[in-house]
N, C-alpha and C positions, 0 to 999 in steps of 0.2 A: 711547332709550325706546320700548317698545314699547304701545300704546291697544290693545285688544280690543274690539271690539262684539260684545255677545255676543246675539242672535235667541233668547228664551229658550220657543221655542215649535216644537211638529212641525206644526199648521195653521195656514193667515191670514197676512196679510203684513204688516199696517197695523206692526207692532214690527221688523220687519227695514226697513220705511221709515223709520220716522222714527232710528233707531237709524242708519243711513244717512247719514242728515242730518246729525246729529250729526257721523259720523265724517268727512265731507266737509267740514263746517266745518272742525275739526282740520288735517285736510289740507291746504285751501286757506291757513289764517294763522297754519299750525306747520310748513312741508314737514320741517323736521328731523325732525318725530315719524314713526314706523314704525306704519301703522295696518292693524289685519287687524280682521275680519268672522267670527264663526263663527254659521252657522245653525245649529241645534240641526236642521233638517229634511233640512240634507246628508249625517249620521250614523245609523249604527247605534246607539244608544247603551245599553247594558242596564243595567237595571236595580240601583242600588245594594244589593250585602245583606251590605258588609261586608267582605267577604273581601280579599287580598291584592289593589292594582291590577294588579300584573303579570298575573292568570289573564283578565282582562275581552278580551272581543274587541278587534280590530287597532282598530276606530272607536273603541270606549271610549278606551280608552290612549291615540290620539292625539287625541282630545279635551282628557283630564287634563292632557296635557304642553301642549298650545296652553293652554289656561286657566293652567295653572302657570306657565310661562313668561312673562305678560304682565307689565307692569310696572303698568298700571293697565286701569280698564274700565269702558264704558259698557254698562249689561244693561237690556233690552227686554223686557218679558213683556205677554203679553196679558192680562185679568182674566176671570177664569172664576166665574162664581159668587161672586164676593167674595174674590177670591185667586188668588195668583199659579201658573203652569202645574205640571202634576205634570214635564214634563220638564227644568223649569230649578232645580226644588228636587232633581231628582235629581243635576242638574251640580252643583248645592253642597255634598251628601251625599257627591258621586264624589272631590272633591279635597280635600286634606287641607287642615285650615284653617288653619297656619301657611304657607301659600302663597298666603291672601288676606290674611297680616298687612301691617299698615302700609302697604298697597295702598290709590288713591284709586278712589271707588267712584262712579260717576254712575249714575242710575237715570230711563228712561223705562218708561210703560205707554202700554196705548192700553184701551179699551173700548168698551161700545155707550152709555152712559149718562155725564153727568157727575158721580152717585154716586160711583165707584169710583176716582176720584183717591186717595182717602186709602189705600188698598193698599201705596202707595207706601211712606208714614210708617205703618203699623200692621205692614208685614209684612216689607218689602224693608229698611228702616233697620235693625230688630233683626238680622235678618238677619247684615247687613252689622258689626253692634255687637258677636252672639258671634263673629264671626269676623276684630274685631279691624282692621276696613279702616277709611277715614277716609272719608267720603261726604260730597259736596256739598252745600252745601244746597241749589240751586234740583235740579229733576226737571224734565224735559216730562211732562203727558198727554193725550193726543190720543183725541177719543171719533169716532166716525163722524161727526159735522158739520165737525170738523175736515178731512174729506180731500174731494176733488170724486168725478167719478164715473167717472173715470179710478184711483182709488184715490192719489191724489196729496195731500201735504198742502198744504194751501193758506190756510190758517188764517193773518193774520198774526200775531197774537198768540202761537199756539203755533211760529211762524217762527221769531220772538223770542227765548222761551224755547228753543230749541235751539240757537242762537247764544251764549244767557249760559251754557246748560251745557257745551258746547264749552269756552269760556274759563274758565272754572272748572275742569272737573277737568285742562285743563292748566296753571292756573297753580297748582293746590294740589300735582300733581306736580310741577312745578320746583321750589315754592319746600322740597318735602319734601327733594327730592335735591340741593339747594344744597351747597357745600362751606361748612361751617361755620367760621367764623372764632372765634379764642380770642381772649379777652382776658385780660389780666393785669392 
């Protein structure tokens, strides 16, 4: 089983930290799971408008195929004006959405204010709902009080929460990919 953390932003870092966190929980009390990182800021990534993914630059393409290939994922976006990044609604437009079906979906944000939690559930859930994935219910969000001034989270509360999302969206992927037993 392969975790994706996907950094759904080209500026700021507070969403590839905690997203992080996240994936390092996993890590430390899942080592079976396979966990990869994509920052949306290490890519070229152009512009959805539709056309065949084959023609997109060498970045795009191997974006799709890391995003396609994952088995499940935790996605980080930072909150912009009340809404989540124009580059990570492009990575949702770039891959085709039967390759987020019946995928487990965990979602952190981070912001400047503790307004813009609910982003989470108004934008990222439906999201996740036309595209058919299953999503955790808890989220992290972490606003600037949450981090010290090393940029560090340090929050324990939101500590916490990235601990129980951790263990959520891997135990909603095992018990997804369980082998099913019949009864008669």
């Amino acid at each position: 089983m392969k975790l994706l953390g996907i950094s759904g932003t080209i500026i700021g870092a507070k969403p590839r930290i905690v997203v992080e966190k996240v994936l390092d929980k996993v890590k430390k009390n899942h080592p079976e799971i396979e966990v990869e990182l994509l920052d949306l800021r290490d890519y070229d990534v152009q512009f959805c408008d539709g056309r065949n993914p084959s023609t997109y630059n060498e970045d795009t393409k191997k974006v799709i195929d890391i995003v396609s290939s994952a088995d499940f994922y935790i996605i980080g976006t930072p909150i912009f004006n009340g809404s989540i990044t124009g580059p990570l609604k492009n990575l949702f437009d770039l891959i085709n959405p039967k390759d987020f079906r019946n995928k487990v979906m965990g979602f952190i944000a981070t912001g400047g204010t503790y307004q813009h939690y609910l982003v989470i559930e108004n934008q990222l859930k439906p999201i996740a709902g036309f595209l058919r994935a299953f999503v955790a219910p808890g989220f992290v969000y972490a606003n600037n009080d949450h981090f010290n001034q090393k940029n560090e989270l340090v929050d324990q509360e939101v500590l916490q929460r990235v601990s129980a999302l951790a263990e959520e969206v891997v135990f909603m992927q095992k018990a997804l990919k369980a082998p099913k037993s019949v009864t008669v």
